[in-house]
C-alpha positions in Angstrom: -20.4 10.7 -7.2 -20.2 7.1 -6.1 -18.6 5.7 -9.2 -16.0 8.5 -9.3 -15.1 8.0 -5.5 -15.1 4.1 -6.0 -12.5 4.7 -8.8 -10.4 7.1 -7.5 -9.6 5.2 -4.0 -9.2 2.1 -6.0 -7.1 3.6 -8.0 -5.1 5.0 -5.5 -4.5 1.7 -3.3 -3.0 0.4 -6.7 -6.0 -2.3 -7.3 -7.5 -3.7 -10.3 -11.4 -4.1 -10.6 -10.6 -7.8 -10.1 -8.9 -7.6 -7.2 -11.1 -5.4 -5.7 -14.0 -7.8 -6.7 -12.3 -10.8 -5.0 -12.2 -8.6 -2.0 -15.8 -8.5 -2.0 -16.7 -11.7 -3.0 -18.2 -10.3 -6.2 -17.8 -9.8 -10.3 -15.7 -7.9 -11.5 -18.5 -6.9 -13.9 -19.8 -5.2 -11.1 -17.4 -3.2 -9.8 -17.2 -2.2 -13.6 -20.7 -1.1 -13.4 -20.1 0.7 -10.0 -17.6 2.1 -11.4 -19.3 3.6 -14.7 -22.2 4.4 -13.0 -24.9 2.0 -14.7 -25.3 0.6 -11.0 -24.9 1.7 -7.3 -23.7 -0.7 -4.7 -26.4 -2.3 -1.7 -25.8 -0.5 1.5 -23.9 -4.0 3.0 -21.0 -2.9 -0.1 -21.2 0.9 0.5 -19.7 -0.4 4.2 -17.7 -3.1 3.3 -15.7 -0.3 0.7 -15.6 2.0 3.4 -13.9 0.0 5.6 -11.9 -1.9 2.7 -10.4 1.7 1.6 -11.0 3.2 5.6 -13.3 6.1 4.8 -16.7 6.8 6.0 -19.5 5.8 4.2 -20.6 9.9 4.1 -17.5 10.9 2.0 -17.9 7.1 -0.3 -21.5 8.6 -1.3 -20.6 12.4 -1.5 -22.2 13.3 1.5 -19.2 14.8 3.0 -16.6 16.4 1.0 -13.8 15.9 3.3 -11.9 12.2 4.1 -10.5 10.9 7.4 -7.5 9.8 8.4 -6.6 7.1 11.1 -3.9 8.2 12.8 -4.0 5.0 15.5 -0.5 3.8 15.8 1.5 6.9 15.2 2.5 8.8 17.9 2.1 12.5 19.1 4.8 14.0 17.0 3.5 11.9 13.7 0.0 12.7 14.2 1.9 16.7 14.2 3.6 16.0 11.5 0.5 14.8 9.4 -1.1 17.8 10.5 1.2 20.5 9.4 2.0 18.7 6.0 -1.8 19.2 5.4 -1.9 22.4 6.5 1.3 23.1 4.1 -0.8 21.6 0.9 -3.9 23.6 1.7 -1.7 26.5 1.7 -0.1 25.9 -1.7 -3.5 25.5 -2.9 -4.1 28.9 -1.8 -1.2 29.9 -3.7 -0.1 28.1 -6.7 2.5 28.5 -8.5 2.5 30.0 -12.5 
């Protein structure tokens, strides 16, 4: 579960296992391993790629299935906005199209 979430939010911000090991201050044979599961990262790299990719540390190890977002910074009508698009996908979920 770790590897697979490690991958996808890399993924999705766009970065290379090499620039996501600079980040850290580690190999990039180790975010490799992460990544394929052969290792797990300590606790101190399970935080610092929860803040890195701002999630919780819960939905980095599976715990929790959902993400958060941060919404600091937008304003009311943003923060509405955000809300109904999501409420819009989970409904097309609900309902997909053949």
């Amino acid at each position: 579960m770790v590897a697979a979430r490690i991958k996808l939010l890399r993924d999705q911000r766009g970065m290379t296992q090499t620039e996501l090991a600079k980040r850290l201050g580690i190999t990039r044979s180790s975010v490799n391993a992460w990544e394929m599961g052969i290792s797990v990262p300590s606790t101190q790299y399970i935080v610092e790629l929860a803040r890195l990719f701002k999630v919780s540390t819960d939905y980095l190890l599976g715990v929790a299935s959902s993400a958060t977002v941060n919404v600091s910074g937008l304003t009311e009508k943003d923060i509405q906005l955000v809300c109904a698009l999501v409420e819009h996908l989970r409904e097309k979920g609900k309902h997909p199209q053949s």
